[in-house]
N, C-alpha and C positions, 0 to 999 in steps of 0.2 A: 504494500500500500504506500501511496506518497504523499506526500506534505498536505498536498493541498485538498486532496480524500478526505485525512486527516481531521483537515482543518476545519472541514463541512461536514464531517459527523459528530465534532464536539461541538462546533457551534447550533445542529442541530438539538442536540439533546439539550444542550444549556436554555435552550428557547423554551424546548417543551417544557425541561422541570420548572423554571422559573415561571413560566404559564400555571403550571398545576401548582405551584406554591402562592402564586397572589391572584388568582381566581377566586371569590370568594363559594362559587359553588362546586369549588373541586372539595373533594373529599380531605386532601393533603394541604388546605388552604394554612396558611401562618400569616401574612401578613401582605397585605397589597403592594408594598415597598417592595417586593420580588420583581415587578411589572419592571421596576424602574432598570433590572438586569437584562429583561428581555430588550428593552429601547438600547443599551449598551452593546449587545451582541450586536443586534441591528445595523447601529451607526455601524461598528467597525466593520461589519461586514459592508456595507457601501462606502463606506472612505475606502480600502483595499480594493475595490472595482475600479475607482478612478487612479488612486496613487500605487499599485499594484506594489502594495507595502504592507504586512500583515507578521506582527508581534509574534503571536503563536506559529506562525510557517516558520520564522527563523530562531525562536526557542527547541521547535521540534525538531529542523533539522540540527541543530546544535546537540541534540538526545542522538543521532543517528538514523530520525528517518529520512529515507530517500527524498531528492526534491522532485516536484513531476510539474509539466506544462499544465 
């Protein structure tokens, strides 16, 4: 798997749990302040569209995983 795989399967999941944790009619609700993580993945994921610059791609490859187009 590469970098950039990677990079879109963490940012996915982090969206959903952060959904399921400030949703107030999820079952796993704590606190709506969660939302404000899901807006965070978000931005970063559209800034790294235009400035093809993205924190966790170059943490990850620095761990060893592969870079990919």
């Amino acid at each position: 798997m590469t970098s950039w795989q990677v990079v879109r399967i963490v940012a996915g999941f982090f969206i959903l749990l952060s959904l399921a944790l400030g949703i107030p009619e999820s079952p796993v609700f704590v606190n709506q302040w969660w939302l404000g993580f899901t807006a965070f993945v978000g931005i970063n994921l559209f800034q790294s569209g235009f400035t093809k610059w993205c924190l966790m791609e170059n943490i990850l490859r620095k761990l060893g995983i592969r870079p990919g187009c």
